[in-house]
C-alpha positions, -999 to +999 in steps of 0.1 A: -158-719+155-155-740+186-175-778+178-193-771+213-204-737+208-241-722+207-252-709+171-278-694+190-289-690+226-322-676+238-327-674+274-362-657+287-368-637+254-401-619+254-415-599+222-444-574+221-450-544+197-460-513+217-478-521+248-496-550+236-497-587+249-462-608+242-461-627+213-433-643+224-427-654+261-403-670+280-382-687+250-354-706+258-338-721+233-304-732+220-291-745+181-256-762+184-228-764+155-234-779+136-274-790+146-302-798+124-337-779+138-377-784+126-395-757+143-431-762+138-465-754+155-500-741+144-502-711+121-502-680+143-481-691+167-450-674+161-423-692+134-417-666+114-417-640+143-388-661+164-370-665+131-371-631+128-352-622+160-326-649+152-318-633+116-315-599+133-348-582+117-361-578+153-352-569+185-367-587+214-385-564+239-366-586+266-347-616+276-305-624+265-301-631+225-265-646+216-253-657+181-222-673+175-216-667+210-224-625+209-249-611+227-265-588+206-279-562+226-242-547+230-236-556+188-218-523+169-235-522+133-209-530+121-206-563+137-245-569+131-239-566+097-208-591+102-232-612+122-257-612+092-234-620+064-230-654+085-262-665+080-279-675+048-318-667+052-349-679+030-381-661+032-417-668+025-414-637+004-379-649-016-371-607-017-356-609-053-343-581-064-363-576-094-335-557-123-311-587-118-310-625-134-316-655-115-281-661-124-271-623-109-294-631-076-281-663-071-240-648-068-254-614-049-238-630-015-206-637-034-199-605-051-209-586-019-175-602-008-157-592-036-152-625-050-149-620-089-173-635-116-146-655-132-141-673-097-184-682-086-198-690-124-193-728-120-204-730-085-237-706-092-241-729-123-238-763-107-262-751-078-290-739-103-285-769-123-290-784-086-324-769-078-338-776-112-333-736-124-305-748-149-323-730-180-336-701-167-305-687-153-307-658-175-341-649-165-354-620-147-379-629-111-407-613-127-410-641-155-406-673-125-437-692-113-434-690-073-422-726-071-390-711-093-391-677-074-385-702-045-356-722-060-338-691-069-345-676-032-326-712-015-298-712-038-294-676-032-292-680+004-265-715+006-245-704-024-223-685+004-224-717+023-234-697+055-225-706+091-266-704+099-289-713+076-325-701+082-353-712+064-397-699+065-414-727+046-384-739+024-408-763+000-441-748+008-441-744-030-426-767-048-437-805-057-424-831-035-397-844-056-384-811-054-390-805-020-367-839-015-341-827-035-339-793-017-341-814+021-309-831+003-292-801+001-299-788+037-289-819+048-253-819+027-250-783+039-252-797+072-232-824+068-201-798+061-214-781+093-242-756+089-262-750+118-301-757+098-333-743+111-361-748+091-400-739+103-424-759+081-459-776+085-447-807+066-447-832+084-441-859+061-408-833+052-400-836+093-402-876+093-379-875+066-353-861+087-336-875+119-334-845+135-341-817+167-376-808+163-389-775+185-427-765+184-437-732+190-474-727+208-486-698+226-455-682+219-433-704+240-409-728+228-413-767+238-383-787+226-366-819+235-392-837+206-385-864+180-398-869+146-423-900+155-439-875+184-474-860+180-466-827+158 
């Protein structure tokens, strides 16, 4: 990827369901290579709707959608699903799949490729050890409290080491030294280039980080804020 290009590009994006109001209006937004990205704002206001659209869930109802440079409104599905094995995603809902092992959810992005077992056991290993999930790699979802469900969930998502990494409340259920250690490993992602955005209502998580802040309100975007601005 070029070091210039857009991760993402929104220009006018509108979203309604059916005929009712927008919940979404006039976004315009860009993520860079490479770019570290809060989005924040009042509950309600749209985060996990906008992150939706960007991780190909959604379609907008209007408006010019590019990732990686792609519109896509003119995407094959087969290049959607290309498109979506570029971009690791973490949900407020993890999505576990409930028959495997954190161990066996954790490599589900590596086997998809074809990569063999032999090759991704120390890196799943050394990652779970990472997120504090070291001895319960052998368990199944069902038995994690959420704060582990969640663990399991972020691993799963940068174990692939993704071009875009999209994250809905990352440590909205964890304690704070955990929460610290996972911000360490966005930001080390990062620092070997993957575009990060992250909606939370930490704030104390935001000032950590020396990074792009957008806040979402009324279903528009404002941007161009700093960590020491009124959030």
């Amino acid at each position: 990827m070029s070091a210039d290009m857009d991760v993402v590009r929104f220009e006018r994006v509108g979203l309604r369901y059916g005929r009712g109001p927008e919940i979404l209006s006039d976004v315009n937004m860009r993520l860079r290579r490479g770019s570290f990205t809060f989005l924040t704002g009042p509950s309600g206001a749209g985060k996990s709707t906008l992150l939706k659209l960007c991780y190909l869930t959604l379609k907008q109802s209007r408006g010019l959608i590019n990732l990686f440079e792609n519109d896509i409104s003119v995407m094959s599905r087969a290049e959607e699903q290309a498109t979506k094995r570029r971009i690791g995603v973490v949900l407020q809902d993890f999505r576990l799949i409930d028959h495997l092992s954190v161990f066996e959810n954790v490599a589900l992005p590596l086997r998809v490729t074809g990569e063999q077992r032999s090759v991704y056991t120390r890196d799943v290993t050394e990652l779970l050890q990472w997120v504090g999930l070291g001895d319960r790699m052998d368990a199944m979802p069902q038995t994690l409290s959420g704060g582990e469900q969640q663990r399991a969930a972020i691993a799963r998502a940068v174990i692939a080491k993704p071009d875009l990494l999209i994250a809905d409340e990352p440590t909205g259920n964890v304690d704070p030294v955990i929460g610290r250690r996972l911000l360490r490993l966005f930001s080390e992602m990062n620092r070997m280039g993957t575009t990060v955005l992250i909606a939370t209502h930490d704030i104390d998580l935001i000032r950590e980080m020396q990074a792009d802040i957008l806040r979402i309100e009324n279903g528009q975007v404002l941007s161009g804020l700093h960590a020491g601005a009124a959030l």
